[in-house]
C-alpha positions in Angstrom: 110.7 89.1 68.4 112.1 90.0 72.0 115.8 91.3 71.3 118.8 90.4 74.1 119.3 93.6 76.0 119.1 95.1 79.1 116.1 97.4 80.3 117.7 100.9 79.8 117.7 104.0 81.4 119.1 107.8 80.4 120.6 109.8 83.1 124.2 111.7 83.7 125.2 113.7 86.6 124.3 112.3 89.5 122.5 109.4 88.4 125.2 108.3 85.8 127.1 108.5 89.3 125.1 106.4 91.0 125.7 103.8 87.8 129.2 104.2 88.1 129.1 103.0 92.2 126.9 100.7 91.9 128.4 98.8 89.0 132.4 99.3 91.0 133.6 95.6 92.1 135.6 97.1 95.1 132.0 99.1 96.4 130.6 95.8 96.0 132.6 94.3 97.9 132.3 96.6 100.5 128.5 95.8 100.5 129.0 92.2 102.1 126.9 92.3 104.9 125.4 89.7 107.2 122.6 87.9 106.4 119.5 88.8 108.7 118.3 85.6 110.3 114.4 86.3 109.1 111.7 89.1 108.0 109.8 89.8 110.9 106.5 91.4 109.2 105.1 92.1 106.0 103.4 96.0 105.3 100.5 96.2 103.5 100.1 97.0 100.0 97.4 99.8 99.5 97.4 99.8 95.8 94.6 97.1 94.3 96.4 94.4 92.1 94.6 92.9 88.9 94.6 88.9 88.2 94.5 89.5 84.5 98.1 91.3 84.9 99.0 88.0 86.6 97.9 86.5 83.9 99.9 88.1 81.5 102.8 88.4 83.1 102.8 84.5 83.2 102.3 84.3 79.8 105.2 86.2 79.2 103.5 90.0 78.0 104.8 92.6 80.5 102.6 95.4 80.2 103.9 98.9 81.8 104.0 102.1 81.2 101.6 102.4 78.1 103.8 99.4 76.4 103.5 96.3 76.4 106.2 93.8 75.4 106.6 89.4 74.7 109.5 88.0 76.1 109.1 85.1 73.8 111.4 82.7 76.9 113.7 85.5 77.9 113.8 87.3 80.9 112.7 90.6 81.1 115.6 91.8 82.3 117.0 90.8 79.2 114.8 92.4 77.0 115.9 96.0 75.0 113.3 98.2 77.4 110.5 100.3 75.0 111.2 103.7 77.5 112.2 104.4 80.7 109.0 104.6 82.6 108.7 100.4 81.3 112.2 100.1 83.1 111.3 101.6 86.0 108.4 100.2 86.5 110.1 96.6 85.4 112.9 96.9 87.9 110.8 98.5 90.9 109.3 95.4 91.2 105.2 97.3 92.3 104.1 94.7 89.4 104.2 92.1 92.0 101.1 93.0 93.7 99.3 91.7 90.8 100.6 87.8 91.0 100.1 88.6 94.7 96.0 88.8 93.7 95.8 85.7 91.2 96.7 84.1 94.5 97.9 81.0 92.7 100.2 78.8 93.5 101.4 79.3 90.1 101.9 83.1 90.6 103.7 82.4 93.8 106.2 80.4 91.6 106.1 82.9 88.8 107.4 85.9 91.1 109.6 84.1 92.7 111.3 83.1 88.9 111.6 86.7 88.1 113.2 87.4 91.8 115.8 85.1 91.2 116.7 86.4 87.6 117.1 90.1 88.8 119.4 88.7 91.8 121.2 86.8 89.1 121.3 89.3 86.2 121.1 92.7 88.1 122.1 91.9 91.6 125.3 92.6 91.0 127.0 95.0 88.0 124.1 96.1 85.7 123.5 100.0 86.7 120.0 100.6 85.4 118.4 98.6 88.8 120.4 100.9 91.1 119.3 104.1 91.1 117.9 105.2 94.2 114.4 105.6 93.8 114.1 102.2 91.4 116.4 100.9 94.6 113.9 102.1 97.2 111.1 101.0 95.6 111.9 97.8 95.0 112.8 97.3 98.7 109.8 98.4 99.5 107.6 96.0 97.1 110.2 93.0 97.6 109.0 93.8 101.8 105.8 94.1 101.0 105.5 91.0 99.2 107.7 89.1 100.8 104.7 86.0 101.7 104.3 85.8 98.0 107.9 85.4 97.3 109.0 83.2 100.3 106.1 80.8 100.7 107.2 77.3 100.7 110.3 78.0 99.7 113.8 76.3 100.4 116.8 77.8 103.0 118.8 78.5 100.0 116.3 80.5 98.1 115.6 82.3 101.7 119.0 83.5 102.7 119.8 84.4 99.0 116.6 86.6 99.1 117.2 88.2 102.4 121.3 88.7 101.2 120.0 90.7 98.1 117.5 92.7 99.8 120.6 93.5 102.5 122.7 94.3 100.6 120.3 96.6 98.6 119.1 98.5 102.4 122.9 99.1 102.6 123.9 100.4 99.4 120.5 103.2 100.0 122.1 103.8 103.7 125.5 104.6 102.0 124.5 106.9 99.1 121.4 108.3 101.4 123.1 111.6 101.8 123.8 112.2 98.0 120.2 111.6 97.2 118.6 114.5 95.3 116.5 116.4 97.9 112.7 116.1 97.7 110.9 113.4 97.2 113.2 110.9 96.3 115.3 111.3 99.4 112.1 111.2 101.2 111.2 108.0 99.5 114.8 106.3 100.0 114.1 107.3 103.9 111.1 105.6 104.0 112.3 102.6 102.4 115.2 102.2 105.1 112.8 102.5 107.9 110.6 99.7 106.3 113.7 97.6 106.3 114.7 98.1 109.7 110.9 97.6 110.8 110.9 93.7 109.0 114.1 92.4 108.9 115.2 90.9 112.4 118.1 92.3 113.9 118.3 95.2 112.2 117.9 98.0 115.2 120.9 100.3 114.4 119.3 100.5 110.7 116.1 101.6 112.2 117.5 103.9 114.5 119.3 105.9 112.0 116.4 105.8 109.4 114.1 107.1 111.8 116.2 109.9 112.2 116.3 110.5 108.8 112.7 109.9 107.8 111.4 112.9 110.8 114.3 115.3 109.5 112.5 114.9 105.6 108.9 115.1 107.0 109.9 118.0 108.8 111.4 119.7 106.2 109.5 118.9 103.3 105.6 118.3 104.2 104.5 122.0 104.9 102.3 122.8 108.2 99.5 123.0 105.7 100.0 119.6 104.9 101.3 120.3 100.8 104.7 118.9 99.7 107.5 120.9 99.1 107.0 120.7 95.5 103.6 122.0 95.1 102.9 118.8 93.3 99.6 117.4 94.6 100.0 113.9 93.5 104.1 113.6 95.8 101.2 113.3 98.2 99.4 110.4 97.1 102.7 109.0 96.3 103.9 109.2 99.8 100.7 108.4 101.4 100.3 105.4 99.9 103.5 104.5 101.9 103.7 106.1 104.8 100.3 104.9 106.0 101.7 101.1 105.8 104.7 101.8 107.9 102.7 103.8 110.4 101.1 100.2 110.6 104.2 98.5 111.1 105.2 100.3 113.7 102.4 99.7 115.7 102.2 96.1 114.0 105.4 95.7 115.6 104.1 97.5 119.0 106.7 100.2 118.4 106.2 103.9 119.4 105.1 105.9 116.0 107.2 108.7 115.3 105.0 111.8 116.3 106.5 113.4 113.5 105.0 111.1 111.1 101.4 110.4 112.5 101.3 114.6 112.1 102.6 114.9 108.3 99.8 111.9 107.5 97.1 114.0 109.8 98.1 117.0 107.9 98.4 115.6 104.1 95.4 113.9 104.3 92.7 117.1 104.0 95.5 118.4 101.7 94.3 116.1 99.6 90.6 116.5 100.1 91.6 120.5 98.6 93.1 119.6 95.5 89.8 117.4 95.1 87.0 118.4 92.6 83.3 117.1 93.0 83.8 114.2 90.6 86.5 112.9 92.8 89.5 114.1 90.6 92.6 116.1 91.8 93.5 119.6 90.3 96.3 119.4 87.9 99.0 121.8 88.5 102.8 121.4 88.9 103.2 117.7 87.8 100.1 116.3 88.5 98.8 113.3 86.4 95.9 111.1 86.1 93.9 110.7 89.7 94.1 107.2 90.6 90.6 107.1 91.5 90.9 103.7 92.9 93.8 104.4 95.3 92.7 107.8 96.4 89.4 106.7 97.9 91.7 103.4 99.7 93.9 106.6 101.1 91.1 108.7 102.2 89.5 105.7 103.8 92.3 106.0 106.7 91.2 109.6 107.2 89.3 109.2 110.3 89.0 112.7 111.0 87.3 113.6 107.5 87.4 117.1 108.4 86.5 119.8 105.7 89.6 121.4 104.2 91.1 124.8 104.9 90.3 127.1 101.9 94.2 128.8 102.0 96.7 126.9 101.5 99.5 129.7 102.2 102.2 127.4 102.4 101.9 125.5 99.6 100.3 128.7 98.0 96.8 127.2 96.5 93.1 128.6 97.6 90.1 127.4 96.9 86.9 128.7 96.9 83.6 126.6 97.3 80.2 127.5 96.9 76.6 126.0 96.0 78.2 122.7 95.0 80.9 124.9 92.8 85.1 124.7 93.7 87.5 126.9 92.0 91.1 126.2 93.2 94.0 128.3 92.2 97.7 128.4 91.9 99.0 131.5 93.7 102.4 130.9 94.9 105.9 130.8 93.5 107.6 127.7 92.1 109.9 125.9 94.5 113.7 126.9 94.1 116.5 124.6 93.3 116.3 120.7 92.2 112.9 120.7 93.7 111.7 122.5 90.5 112.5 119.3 88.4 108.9 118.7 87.7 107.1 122.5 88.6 105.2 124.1 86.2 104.9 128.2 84.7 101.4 128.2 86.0 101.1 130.8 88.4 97.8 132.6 88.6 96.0 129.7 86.9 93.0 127.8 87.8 90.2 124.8 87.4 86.6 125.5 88.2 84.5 122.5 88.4 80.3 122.5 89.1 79.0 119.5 91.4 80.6 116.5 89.9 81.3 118.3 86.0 85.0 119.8 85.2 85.0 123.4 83.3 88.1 124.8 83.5 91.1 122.6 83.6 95.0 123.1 83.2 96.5 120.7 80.5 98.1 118.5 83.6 100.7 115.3 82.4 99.9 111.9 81.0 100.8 109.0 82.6 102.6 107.2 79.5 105.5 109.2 77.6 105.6 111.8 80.1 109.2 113.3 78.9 107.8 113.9 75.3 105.0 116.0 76.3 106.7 117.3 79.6 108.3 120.6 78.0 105.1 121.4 76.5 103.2 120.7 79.5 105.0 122.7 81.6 104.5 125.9 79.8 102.4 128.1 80.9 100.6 127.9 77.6 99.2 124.6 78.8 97.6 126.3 81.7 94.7 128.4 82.4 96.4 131.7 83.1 97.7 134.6 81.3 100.4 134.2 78.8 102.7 137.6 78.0 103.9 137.5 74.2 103.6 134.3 73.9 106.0 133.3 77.0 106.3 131.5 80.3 106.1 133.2 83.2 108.9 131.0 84.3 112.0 130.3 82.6 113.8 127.0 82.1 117.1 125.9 82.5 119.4 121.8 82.4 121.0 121.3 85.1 124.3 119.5 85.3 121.9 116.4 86.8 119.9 116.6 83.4 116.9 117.4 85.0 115.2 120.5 83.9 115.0 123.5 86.3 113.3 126.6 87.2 116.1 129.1 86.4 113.9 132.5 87.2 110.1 133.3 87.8 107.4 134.6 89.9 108.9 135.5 93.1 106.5 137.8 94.5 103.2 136.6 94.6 100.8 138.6 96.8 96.8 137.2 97.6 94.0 138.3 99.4 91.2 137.3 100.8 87.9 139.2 101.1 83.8 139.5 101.6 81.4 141.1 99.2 77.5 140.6 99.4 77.8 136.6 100.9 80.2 135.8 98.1 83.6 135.5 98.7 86.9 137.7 96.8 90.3 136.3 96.0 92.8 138.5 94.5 96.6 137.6 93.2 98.8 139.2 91.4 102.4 138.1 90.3 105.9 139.5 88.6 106.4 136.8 86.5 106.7 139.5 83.9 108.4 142.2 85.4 111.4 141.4 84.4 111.2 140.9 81.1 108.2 143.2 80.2 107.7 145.5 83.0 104.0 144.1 83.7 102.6 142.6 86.7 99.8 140.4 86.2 96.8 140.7 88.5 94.1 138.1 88.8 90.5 138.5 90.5 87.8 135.5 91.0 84.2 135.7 92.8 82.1 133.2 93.0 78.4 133.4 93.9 76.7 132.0 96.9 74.7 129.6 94.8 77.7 128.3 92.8 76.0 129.4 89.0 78.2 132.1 88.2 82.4 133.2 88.5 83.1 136.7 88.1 87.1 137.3 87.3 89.2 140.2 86.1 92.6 139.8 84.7 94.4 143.4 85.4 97.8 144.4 83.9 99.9 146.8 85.8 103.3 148.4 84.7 105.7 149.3 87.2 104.6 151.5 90.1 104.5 154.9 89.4 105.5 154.0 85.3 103.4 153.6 82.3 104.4 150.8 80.3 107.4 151.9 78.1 106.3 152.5 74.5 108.9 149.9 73.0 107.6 147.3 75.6 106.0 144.4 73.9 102.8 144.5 75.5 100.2 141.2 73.8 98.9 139.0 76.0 96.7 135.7 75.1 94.3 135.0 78.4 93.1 131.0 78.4 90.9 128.7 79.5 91.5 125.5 78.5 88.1 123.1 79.3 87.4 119.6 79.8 87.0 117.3 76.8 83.5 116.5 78.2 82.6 120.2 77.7 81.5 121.7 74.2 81.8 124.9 73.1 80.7 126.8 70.3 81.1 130.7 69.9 78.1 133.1 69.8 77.7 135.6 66.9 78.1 138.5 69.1 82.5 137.4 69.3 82.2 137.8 72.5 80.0 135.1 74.0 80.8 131.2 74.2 78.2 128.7 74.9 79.2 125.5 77.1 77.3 122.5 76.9 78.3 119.8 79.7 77.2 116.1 80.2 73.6 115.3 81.2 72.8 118.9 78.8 73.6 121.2 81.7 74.7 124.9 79.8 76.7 127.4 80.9 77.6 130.6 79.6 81.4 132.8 79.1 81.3 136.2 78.0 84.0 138.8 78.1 82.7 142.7 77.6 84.0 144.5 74.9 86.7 141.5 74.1 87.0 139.1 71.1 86.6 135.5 72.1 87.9 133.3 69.9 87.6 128.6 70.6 90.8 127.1 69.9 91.7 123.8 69.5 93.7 122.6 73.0 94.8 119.0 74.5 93.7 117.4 78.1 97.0 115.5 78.9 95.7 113.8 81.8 93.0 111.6 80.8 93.3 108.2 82.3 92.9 106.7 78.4 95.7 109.2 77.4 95.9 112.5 75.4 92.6 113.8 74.6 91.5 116.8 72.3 89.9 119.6 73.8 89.0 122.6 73.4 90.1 126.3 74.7 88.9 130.0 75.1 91.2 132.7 74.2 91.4 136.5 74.5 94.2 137.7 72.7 94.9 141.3 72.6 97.5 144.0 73.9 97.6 145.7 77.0 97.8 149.5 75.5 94.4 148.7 73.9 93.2 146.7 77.1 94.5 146.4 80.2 91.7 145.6 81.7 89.7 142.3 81.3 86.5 141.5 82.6 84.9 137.9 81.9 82.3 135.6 83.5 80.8 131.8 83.4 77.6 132.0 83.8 75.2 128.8 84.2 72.4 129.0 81.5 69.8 126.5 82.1 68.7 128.1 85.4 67.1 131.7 86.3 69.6 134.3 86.5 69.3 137.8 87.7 70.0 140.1 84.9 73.2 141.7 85.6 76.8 142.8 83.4 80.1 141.7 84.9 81.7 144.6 87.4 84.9 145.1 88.4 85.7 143.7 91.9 85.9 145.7 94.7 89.2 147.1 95.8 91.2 144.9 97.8 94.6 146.0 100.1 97.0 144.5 97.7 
């Protein structure tokens, strides 16, 4: 039975601040604004809605988040929430597209219902509905699907919508310069040019926000086209609204920012070098699920379809792509600051994927329940890298916001680039470790012209011109964490693992002279949740070996018969 009580959400700092404003009576007063005369335009909705959603949502099941819950007659804004993620997604208000897809006249009267409760229950003093990004995004949707909401409807109902959604452009415009930096500021930007782009009237609005959303671009889409954060899905995120308003404004026969038709021109091959061959983005630094769905609607705008660069210095990824084969790699330091919130200790790790089958994965983040796995997740445990005595490379710390930040870590992180017989070379190294253990980890990958084989070498170098001190903790645990469509099974020789992939294809991992061991591990990021897996490990210590060669190998095809050698020297 559906219990009385309002959808919560945890927060202190500056979001328990934003509470506090919001639910003031004197602020809210302040907020009285005029009442634009009409919305002048509607932005598209890129994301696909689903008519059995509608469906449930007007039987009175709201579904989000992983949980699903009956209001049994109430509203759902009265109704104790199951997490946060279910409030957010409640109060954001994206759910709409779905009754916008029934398209029934009985959905039409359905969202407009649940409009008119949140006016009337959360329009005004409850705090959970006002922090910024729930704010933003709910502008945004409310714009978006503003025909649904407003069709046939009376005056009353009209100016009472158009008062809310006001009111809530100018509470964003006032707090807009306390916003946390990164992509929520960014997104609250973009919401206030959307509302000065629709609602009639509104010029000064749209002036201002414009300013505001070319100042963020600038500063936080990198020349390479990667988001501050090193997160590869902030871009689909912001994609999937910045194309819309880029066709409001000519919609509206406005002149597009230049600013803005760049950071889309740029973000959209990012986005083709995260990509594997089945269509799925790498999963470092935050990265979920791959919407599969909205990705190819976003990559259907990019005209230009041009092949992407293999470095990706700013954002520090490369990728290397041969015979049908893609190995893409995290080689740069985690952003500084609050835009660490969500980073992970995965320096130096990597996913290697044949044609359209997944090896090597990192252990990414589910898209239900993230907070209960997200300390794990971010570890570098979860990813496909080197771990030193059983520690993160980078080390977390709360902040006073109760997010949780990257205190210290990698700061010098050094790649190159080189040729060898057709093939191509990467070398990184980084001093994670330093620090703490005097090591620097080093990292080599070649892959072969014909995409069947990947060379590496993980190196481990003490201090230049030291030996590691004797008293130095020196074991390491090297892993590779692999798809949950890959099985594995260890060879009697300890040192060999064989890999059998969908449709029978085999492949091959060795490691000279090293004990392999098949562990059990977890894929985070399945679209149907949590999934077992399986990992390889080489545990050992770096007085014994400080040197470790390894190779996958693809089985099922002729190979020339040749051992694993070290990569040639590289300026590093």
């Amino acid at each position: 039975m559906a219990e009385r009580r309002r959808p919560q959400l945890g927060g202190g700092g500056l979001r328990g601040w934003w509470a506090r404003v919001a639910s003031n009576p004197a602020y809210r007063w302040r907020l009285r604004v005029p009442i634009p005369e009409r919305l002048l335009i509607a932005p598209q909705d890129l994301r696909t809605g689903d008519p059995v959603i509608a469906t449930e949502i007007y039987s009175g099941v709201f579904s989000f988040a992983g949980k699903a819950v009956n209001a049994n007659g109430l509203s759902p804004f009265e109704l104790e929430s199951p997490s946060p993620e279910w409030s957010q997604e409640l109060l954001g208000f994206g759910w709409l597209r779905h009754l916008r897809s029934a398209g029934l006249a009985l959905s039409r009267k359905n969202g407009r219902v649940l409009v008119s409760d949140w006016i009337s229950q959360h329009g005004g003093s409850h705090p959970e509905s006002w922090q910024p990004e729930i704010t933003a995004r709910r502008v945004i949707s409310w714009l978006t699907h503003s025909p649904l909401i407003l069709q046939d409807v009376d005056q009353h109902f009209y100016r009472r919508f158009l008062r809310s959604l006001s009111r809530q452009a100018r509470f964003l415009r006032q707090i807009y310069p306390f916003v946390e930096d990164g992509y929520p500021r960014l997104l609250v930007a973009t919401a206030l040019t959307f509302a000065g782009l629709c609602m009639a009237g509104e010029q000064r609005l749209l002036a201002q926000s414009v300013k505001r959303l070319v100042v963020e671009l600038r500063r936080q889409i990198l020349v390479d086209g990667g988001h501050v954060s090193r997160n590869p899905g902030v871009l689909i995120d912001l994609l999937v609204d910045l194309i819309p308003l880029q066709q409001v404004f000519e919609s509206r026969n406005l002149t597009t920012p230049t600013t803005l038709t760049s950071a889309i021109g740029r973000m959209m091959p990012m986005l083709r070098f995260f990509r594997h061959g089945d269509g799925t983005i790498a999963q470092f630094n935050g990265m979920g699920a791959t919407p599969s769905d909205l990705l190819a609607a976003l990559l259907s705008y990019d005209e230009a379809r041009a092949a992407p660069d293999l470095e990706a210095e700013d954002s520090g990824y490369q990728r290397l792509e041969d015979g049908g084969s893609v190995v893409i790699a995290d080689t740069g330091a985690p952003p500084a600051g609050v835009l660490s919130r969500h980073a992970h200790a995965g320096c130096l790790s990597f996913e290697f994927s044949t044609r359209r089958r997944r090896i090597v994965i990192n252990c990414g983040l589910p898209a239900q329940n993230r907070e209960s796995w997200r300390e794990a997740a971010r570890a570098t445990a979860a990813h496909s890298t080197v771990t030193w005595h059983d520690t993160s490379s980078c080390r977390f710390k709360p902040a006073r916001s109760g997010e949780v930040l990257i205190a210290a870590g990698p700061h010098d992180v050094e790649v190159v680039r080189g040729g060898h017989e057709e093939t191509t070379i990467l070398r990184a190294s980084h001093d994670g470790y330093l620090a703490a253990f005097g090591v620097t980890h080093q990292r080599s990958w070649r892959l072969s012209a014909n995409g069947n084989r990947l060379d590496g070498e993980d190196v481990f170098l003490p201090r230049k011109g030291k030996e590691l001190p004797k008293e130095a903790l020196a074991d390491y645990a090297i892993r590779f964490h692999l798809h949950p469509s890959v099985k594995a099974s260890r060879v009697n020789d300890g040192r060999t693992v064989l890999l059998i992939l969908p449709g029978r294809e085999s492949w091959l991992f060795t490691a000279p002279n090293m004990r392999v061991e098949v562990e059990e591990s977890i894929f985070l990021s399945s679209s149907e949740g949590p999934r077992r897996t399986s990992q390889i490990v080489i545990a050992d210590n770096a007085r014994t070996f400080s040197r470790v060669l390894w190779t996958f190998l693809r089985a099922d095809m002729p190979q020339p018969r040749e051992e694993p050698e070290k990569a040639p020297e590289l300026p590093i």
